[in-house]
N, CA, C, O and CB atoms as a CASP TS submission, in Angstrom:
PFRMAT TS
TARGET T0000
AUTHOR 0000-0000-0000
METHOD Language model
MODEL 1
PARENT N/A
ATOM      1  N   UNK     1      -9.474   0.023   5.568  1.00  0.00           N
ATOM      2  CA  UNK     1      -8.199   0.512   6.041  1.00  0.00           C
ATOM      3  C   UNK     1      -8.462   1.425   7.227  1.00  0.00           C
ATOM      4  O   UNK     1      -9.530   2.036   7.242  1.00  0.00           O
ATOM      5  CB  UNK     1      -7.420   1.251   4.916  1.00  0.00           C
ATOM      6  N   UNK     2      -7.677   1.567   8.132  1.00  0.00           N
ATOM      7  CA  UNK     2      -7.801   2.125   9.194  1.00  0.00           C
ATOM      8  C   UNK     2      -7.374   2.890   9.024  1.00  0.00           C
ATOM      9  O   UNK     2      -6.432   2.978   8.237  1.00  0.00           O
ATOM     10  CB  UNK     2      -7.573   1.777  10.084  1.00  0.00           C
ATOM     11  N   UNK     3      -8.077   4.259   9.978  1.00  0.00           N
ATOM     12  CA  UNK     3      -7.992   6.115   9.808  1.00  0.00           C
ATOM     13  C   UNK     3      -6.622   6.152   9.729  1.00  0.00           C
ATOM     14  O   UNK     3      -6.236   6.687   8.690  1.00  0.00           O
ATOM     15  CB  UNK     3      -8.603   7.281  11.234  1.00  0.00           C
ATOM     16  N   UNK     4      -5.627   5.717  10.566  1.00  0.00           N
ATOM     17  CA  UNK     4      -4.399   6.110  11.181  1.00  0.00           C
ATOM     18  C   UNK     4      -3.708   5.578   9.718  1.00  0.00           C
ATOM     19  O   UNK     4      -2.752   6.228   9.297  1.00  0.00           O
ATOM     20  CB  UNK     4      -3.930   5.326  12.859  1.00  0.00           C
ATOM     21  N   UNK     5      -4.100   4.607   9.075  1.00  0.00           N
ATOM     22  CA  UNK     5      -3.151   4.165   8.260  1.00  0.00           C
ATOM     23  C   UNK     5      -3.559   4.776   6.885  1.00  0.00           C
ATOM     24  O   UNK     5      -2.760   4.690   5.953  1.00  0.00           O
ATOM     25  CB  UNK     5      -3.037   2.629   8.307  1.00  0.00           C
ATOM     26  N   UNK     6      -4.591   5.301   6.737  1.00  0.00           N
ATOM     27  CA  UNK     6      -5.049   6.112   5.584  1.00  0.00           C
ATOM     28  C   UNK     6      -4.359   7.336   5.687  1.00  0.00           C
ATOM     29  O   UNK     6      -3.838   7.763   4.656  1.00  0.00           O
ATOM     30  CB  UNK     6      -6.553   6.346   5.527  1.00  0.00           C
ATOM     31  N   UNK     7      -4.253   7.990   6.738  1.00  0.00           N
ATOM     32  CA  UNK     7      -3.800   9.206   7.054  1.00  0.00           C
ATOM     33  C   UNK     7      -1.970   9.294   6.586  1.00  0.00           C
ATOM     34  O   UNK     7      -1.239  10.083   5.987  1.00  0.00           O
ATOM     35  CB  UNK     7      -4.185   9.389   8.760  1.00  0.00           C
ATOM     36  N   UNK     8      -1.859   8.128   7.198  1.00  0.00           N
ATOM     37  CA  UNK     8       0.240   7.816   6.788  1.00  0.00           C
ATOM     38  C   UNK     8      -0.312   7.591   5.234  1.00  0.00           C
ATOM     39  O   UNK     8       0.431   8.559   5.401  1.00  0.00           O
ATOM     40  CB  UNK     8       1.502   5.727   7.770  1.00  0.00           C
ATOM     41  N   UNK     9      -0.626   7.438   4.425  1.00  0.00           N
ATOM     42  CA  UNK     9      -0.665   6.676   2.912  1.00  0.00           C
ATOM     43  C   UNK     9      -1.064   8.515   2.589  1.00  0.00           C
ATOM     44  O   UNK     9       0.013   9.109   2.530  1.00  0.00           O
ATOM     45  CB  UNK     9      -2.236   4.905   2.446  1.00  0.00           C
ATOM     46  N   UNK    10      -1.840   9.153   2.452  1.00  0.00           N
ATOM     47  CA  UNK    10      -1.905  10.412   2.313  1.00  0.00           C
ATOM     48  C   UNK    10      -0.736  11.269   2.716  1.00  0.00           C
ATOM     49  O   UNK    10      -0.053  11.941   1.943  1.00  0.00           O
ATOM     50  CB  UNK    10      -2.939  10.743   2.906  1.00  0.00           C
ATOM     51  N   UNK    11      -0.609  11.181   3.836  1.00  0.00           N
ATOM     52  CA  UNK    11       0.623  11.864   3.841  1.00  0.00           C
ATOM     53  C   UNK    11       1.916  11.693   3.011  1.00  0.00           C
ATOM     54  O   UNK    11       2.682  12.604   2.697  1.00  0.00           O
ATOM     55  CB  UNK    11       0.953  11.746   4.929  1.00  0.00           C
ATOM     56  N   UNK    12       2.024  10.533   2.741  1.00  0.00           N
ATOM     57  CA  UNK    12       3.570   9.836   2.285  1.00  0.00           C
ATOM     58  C   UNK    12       2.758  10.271   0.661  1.00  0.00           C
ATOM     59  O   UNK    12       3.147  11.432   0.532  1.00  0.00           O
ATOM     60  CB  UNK    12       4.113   7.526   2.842  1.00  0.00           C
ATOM     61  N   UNK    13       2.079  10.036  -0.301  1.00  0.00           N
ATOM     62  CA  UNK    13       1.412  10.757  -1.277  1.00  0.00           C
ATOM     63  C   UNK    13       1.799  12.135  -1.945  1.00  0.00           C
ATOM     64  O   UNK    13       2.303  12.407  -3.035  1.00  0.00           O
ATOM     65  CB  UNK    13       0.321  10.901  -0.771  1.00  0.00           C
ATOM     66  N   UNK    14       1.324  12.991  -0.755  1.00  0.00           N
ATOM     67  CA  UNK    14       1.689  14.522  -0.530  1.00  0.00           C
ATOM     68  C   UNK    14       3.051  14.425  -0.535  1.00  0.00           C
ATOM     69  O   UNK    14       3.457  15.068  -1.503  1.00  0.00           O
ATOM     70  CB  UNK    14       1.151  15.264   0.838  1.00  0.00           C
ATOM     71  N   UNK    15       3.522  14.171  -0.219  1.00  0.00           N
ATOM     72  CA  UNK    15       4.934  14.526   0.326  1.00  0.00           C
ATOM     73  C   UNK    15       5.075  15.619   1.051  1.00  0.00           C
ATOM     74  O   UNK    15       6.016  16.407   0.964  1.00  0.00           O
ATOM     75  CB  UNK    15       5.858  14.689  -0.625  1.00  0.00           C
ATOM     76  N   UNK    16       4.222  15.688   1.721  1.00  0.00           N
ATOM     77  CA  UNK    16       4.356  17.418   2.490  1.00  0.00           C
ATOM     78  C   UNK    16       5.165  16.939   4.272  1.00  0.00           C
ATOM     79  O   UNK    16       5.260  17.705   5.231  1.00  0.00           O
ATOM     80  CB  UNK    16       1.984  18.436   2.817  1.00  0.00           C
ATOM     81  N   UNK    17       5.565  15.676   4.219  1.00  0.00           N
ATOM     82  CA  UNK    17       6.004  15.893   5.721  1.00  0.00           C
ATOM     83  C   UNK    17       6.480  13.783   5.529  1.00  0.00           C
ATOM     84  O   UNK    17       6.061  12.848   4.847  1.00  0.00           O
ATOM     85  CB  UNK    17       4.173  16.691   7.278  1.00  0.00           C
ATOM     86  N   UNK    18       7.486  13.976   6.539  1.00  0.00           N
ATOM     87  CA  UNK    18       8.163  12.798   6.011  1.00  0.00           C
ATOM     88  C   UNK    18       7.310  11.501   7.326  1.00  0.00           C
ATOM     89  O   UNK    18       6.731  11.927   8.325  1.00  0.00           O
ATOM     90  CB  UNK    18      10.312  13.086   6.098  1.00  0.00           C
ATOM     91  N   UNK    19       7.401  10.269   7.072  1.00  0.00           N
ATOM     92  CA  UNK    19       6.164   9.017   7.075  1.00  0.00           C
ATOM     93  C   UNK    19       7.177   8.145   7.741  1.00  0.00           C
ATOM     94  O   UNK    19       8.159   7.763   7.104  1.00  0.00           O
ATOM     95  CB  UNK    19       5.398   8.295   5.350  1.00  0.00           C
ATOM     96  N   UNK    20       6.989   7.802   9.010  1.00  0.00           N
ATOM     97  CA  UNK    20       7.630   6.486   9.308  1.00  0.00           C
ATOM     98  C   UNK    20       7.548   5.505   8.316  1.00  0.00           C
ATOM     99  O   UNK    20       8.424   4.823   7.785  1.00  0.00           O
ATOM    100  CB  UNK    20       7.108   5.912  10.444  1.00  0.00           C
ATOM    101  N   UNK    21       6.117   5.566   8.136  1.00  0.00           N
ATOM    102  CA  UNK    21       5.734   4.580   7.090  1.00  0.00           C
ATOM    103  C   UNK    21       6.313   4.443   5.475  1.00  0.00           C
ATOM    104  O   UNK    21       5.726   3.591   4.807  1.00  0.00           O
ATOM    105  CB  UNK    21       4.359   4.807   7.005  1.00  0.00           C
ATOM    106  N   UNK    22       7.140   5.016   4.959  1.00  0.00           N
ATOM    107  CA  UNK    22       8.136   5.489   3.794  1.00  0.00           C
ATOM    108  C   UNK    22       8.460   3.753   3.082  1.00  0.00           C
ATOM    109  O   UNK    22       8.240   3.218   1.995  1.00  0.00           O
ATOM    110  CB  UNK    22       9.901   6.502   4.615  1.00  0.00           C
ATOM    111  N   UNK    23       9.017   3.371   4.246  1.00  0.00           N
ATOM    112  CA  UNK    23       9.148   1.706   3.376  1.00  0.00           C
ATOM    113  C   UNK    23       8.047   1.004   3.398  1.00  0.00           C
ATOM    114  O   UNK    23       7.835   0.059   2.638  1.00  0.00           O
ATOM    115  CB  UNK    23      10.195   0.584   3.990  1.00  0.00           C
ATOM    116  N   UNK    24       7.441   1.320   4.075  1.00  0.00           N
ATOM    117  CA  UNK    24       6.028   0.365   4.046  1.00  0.00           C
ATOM    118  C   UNK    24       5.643   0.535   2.637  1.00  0.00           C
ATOM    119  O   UNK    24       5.718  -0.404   1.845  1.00  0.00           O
ATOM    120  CB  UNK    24       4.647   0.884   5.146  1.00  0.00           C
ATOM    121  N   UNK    25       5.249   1.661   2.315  1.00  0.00           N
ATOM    122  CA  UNK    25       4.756   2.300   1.022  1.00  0.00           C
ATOM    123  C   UNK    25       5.840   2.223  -0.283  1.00  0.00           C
ATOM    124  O   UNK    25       5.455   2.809  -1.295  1.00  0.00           O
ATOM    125  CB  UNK    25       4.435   3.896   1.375  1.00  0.00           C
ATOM    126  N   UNK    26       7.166   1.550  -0.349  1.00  0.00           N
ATOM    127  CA  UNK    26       8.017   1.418  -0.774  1.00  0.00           C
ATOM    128  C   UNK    26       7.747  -0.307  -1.493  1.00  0.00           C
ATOM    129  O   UNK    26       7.716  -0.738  -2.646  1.00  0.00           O
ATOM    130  CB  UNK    26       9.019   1.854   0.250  1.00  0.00           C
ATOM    131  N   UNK    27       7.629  -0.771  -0.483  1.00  0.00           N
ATOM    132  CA  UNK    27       7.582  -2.164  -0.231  1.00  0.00           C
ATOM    133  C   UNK    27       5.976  -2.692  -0.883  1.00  0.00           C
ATOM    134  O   UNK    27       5.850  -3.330  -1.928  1.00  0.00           O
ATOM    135  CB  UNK    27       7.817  -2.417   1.553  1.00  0.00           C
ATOM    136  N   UNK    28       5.439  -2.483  -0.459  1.00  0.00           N
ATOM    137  CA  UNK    28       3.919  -2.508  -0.853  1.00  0.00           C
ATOM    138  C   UNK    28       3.920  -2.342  -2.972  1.00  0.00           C
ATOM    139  O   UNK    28       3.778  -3.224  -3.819  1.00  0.00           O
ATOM    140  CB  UNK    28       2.985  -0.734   0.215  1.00  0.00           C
ATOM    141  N   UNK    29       4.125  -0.972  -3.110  1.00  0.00           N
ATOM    142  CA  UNK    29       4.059  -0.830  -4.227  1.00  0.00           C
ATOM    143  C   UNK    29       5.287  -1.561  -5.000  1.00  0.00           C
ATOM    144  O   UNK    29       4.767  -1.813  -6.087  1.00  0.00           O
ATOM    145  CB  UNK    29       3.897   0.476  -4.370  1.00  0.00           C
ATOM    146  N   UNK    30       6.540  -2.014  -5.054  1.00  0.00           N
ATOM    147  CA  UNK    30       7.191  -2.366  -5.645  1.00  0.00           C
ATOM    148  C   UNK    30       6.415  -4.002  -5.950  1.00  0.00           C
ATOM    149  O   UNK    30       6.606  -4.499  -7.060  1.00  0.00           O
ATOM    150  CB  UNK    30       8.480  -2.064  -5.036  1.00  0.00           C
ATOM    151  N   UNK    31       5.730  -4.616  -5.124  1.00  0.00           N
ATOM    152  CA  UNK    31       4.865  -5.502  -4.658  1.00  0.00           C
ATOM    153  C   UNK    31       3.441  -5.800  -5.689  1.00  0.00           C
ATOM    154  O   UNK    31       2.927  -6.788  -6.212  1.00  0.00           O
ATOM    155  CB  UNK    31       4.529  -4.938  -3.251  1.00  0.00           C
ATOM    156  N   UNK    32       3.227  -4.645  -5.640  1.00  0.00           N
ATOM    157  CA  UNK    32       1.991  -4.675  -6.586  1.00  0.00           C
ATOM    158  C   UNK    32       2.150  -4.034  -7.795  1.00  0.00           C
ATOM    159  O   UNK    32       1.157  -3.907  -8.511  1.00  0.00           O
ATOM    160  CB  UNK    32       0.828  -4.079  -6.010  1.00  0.00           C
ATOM    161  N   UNK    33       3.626  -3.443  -8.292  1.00  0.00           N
ATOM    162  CA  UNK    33       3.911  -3.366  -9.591  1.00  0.00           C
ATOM    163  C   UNK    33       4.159  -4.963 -10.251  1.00  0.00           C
ATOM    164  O   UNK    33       3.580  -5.420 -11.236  1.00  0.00           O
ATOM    165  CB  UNK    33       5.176  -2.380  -9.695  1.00  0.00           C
ATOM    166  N   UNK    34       5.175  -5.643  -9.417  1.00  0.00           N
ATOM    167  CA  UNK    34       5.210  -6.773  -9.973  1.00  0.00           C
ATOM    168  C   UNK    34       3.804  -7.494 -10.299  1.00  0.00           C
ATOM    169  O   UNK    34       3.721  -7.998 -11.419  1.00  0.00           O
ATOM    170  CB  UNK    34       6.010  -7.487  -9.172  1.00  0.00           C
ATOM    171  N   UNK    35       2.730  -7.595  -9.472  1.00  0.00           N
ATOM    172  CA  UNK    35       1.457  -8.478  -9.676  1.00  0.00           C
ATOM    173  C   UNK    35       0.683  -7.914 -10.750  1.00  0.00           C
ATOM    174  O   UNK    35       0.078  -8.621 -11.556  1.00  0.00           O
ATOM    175  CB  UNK    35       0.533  -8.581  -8.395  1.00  0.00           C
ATOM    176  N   UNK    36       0.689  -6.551 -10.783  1.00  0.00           N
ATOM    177  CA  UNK    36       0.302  -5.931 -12.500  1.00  0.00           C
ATOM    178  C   UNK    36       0.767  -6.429 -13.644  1.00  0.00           C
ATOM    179  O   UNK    36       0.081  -6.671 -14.637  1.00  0.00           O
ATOM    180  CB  UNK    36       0.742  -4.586 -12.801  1.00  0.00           C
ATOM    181  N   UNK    37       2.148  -6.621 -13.510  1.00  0.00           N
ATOM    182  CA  UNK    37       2.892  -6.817 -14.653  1.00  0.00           C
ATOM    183  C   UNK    37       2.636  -8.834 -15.188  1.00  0.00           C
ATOM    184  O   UNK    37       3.009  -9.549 -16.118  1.00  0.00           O
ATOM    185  CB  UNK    37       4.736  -6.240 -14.109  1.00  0.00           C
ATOM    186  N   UNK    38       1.935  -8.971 -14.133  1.00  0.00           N
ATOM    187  CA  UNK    38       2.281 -10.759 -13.864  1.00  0.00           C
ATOM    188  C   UNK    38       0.651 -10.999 -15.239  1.00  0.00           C
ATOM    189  O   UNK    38      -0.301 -10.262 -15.497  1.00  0.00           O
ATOM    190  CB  UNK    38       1.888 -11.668 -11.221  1.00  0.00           C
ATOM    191  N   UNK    39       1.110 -12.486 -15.820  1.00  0.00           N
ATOM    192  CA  UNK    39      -0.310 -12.253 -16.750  1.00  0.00           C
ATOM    193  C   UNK    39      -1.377 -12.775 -15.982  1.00  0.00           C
ATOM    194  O   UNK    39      -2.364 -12.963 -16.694  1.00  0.00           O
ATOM    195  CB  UNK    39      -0.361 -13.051 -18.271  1.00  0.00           C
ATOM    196  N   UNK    40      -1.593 -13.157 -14.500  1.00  0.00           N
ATOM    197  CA  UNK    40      -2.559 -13.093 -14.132  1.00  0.00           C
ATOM    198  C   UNK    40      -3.008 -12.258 -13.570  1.00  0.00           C
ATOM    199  O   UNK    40      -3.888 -12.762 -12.873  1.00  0.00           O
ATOM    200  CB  UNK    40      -2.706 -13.728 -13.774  1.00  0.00           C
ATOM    201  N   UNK    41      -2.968 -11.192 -13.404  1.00  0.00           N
ATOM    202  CA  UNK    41      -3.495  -9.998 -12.845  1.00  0.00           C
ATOM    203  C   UNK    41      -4.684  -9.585 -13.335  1.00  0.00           C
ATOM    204  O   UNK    41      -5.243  -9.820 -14.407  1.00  0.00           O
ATOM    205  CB  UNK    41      -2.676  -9.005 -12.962  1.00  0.00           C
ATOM    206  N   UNK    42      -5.062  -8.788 -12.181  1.00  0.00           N
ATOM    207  CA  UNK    42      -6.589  -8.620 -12.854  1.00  0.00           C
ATOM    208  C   UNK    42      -6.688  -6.895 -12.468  1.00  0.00           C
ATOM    209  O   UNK    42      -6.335  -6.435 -11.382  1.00  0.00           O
ATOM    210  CB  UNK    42      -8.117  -9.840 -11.921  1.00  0.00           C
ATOM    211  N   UNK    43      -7.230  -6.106 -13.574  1.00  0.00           N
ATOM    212  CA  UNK    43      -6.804  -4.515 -13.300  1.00  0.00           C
ATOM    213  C   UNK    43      -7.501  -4.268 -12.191  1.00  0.00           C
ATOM    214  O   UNK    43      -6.944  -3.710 -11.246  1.00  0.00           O
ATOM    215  CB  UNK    43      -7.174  -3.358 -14.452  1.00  0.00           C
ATOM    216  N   UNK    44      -8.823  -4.642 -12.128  1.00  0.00           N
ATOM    217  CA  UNK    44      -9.918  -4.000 -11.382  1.00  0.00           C
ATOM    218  C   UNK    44      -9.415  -4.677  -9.491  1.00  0.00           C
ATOM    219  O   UNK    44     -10.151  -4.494  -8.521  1.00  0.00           O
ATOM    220  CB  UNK    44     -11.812  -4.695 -12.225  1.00  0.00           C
ATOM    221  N   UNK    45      -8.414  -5.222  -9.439  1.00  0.00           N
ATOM    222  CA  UNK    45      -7.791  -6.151  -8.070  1.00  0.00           C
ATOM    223  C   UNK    45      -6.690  -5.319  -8.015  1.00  0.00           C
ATOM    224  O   UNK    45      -5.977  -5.977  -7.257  1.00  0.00           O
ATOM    225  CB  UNK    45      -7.339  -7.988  -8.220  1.00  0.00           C
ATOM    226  N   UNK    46      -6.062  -4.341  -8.288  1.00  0.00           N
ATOM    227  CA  UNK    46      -4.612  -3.810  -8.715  1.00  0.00           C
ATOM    228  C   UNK    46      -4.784  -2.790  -7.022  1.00  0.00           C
ATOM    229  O   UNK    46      -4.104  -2.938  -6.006  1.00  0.00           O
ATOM    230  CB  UNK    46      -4.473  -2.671 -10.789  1.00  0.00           C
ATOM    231  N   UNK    47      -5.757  -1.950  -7.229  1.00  0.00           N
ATOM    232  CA  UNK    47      -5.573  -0.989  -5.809  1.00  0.00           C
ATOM    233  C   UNK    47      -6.253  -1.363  -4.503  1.00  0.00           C
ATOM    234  O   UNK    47      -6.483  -0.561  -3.597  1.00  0.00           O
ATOM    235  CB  UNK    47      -6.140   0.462  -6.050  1.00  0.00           C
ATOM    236  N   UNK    48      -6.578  -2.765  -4.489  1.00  0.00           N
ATOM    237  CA  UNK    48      -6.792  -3.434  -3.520  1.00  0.00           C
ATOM    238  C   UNK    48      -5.899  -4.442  -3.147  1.00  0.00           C
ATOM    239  O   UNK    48      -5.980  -5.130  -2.129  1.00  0.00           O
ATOM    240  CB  UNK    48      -7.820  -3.820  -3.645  1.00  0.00           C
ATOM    241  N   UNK    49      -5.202  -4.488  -3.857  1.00  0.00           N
ATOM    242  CA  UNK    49      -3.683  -5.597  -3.619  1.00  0.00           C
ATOM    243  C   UNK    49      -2.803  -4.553  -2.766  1.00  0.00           C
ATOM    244  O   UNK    49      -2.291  -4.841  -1.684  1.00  0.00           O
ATOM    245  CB  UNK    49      -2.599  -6.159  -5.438  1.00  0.00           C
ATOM    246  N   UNK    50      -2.686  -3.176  -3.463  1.00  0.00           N
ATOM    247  CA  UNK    50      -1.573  -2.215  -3.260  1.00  0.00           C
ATOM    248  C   UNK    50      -2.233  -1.868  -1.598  1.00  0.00           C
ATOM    249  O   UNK    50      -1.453  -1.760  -0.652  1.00  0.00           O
ATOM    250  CB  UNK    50      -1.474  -0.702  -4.637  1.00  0.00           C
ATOM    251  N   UNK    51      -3.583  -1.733  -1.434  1.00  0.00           N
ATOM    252  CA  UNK    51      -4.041  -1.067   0.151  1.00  0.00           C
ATOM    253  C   UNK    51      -3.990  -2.609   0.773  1.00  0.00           C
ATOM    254  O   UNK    51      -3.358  -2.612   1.829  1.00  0.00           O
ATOM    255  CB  UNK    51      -5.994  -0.067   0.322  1.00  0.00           C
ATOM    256  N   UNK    52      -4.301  -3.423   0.539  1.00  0.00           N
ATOM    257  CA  UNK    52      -4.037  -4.697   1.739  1.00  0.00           C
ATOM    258  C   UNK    52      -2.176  -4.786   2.258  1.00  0.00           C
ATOM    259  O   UNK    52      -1.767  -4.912   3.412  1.00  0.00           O
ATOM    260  CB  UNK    52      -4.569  -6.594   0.773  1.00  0.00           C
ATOM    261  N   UNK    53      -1.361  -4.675   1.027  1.00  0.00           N
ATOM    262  CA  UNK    53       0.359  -4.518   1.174  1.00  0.00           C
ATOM    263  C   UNK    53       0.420  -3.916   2.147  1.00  0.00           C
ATOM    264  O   UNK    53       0.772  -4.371   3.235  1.00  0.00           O
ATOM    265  CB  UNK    53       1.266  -3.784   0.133  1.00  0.00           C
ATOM    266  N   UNK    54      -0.037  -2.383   1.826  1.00  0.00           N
ATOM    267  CA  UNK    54       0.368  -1.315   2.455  1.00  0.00           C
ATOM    268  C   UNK    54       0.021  -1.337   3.801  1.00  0.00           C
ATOM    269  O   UNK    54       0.789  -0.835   4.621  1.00  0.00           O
ATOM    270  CB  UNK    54      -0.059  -0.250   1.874  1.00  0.00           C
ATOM    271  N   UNK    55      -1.387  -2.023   4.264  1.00  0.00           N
ATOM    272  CA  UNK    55      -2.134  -1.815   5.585  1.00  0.00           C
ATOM    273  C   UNK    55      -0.918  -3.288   6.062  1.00  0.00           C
ATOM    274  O   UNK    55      -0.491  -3.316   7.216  1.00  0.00           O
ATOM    275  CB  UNK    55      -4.407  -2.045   5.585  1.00  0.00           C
ATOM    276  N   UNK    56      -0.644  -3.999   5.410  1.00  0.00           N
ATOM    277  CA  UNK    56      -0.012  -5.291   5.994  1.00  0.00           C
ATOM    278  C   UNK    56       1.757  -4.704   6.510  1.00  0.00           C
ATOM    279  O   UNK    56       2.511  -5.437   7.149  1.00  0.00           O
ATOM    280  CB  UNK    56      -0.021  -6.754   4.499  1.00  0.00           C
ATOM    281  N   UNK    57       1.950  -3.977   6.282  1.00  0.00           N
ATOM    282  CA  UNK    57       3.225  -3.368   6.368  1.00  0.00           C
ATOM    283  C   UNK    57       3.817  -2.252   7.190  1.00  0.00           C
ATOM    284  O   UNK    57       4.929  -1.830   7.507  1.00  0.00           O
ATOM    285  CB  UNK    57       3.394  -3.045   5.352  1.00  0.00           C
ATOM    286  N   UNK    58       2.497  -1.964   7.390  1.00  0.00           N
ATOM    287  CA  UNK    58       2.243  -0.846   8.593  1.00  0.00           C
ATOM    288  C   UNK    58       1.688  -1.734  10.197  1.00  0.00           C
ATOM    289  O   UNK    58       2.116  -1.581  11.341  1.00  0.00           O
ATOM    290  CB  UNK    58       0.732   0.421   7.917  1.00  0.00           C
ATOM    291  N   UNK    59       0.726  -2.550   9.736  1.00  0.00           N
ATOM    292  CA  UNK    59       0.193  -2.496  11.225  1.00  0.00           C
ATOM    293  C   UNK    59       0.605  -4.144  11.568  1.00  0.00           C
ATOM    294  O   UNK    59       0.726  -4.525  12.732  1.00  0.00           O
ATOM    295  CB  UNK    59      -1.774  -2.039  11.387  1.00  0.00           C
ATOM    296  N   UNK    60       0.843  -5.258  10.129  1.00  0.00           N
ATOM    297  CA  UNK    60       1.217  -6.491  10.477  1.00  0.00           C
ATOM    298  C   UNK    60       0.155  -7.390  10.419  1.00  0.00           C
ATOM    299  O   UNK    60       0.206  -8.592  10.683  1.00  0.00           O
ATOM    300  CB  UNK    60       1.779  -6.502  11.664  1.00  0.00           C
ATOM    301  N   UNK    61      -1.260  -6.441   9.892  1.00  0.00           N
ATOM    302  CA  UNK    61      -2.231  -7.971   9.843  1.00  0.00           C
ATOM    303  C   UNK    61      -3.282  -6.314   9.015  1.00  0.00           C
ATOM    304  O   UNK    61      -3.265  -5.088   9.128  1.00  0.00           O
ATOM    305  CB  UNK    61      -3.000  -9.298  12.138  1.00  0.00           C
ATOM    306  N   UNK    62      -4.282  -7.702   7.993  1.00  0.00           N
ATOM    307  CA  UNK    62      -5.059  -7.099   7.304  1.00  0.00           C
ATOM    308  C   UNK    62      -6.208  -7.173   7.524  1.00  0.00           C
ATOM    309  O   UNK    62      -6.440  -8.357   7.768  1.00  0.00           O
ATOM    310  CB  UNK    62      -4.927  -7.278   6.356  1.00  0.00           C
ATOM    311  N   UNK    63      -7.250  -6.496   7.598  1.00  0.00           N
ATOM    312  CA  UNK    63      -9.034  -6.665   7.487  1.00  0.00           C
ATOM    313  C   UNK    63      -8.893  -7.574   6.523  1.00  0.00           C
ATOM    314  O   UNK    63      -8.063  -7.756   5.633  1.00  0.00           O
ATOM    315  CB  UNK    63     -10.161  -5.258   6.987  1.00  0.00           C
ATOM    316  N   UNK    64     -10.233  -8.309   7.007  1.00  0.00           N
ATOM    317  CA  UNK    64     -10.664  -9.741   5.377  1.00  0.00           C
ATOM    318  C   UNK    64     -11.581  -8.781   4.632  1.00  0.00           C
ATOM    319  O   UNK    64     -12.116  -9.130   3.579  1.00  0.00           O
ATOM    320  CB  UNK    64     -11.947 -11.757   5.859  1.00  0.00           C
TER
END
């Protein structure tokens, strides 16, 4: 994940100061609650689903 987009995901976290990025991080996680809940999910894939969303939602394309 890239600095800039780690930095918005921390911030929006904190809540100490408000995130363009707010739906990104909205969107993302509502996203990867559903794929938890799904019976193929796999736990140890759960916060790497949620940071690929999140980086995909912010910048529009993901690291492989």
């Amino acid at each position: 994940m890239e600095e800039r987009i780690a930095q918005e995901l921390v911030a929006i976290l904190k809540a100490q100061e408000v995130s363009d990025y707010d739906n990104a991080f909205e969107r993302a996680f509502e996203l990867t609650k559903a794929y938890a809940g799904s019976a193929n999910a796999q736990p140890s894939a759960i916060p790497s689903v949620f940071e690929k969303l999140f980086e995909l939602f912010v910048s529009g394309t993901t690291k492989a």
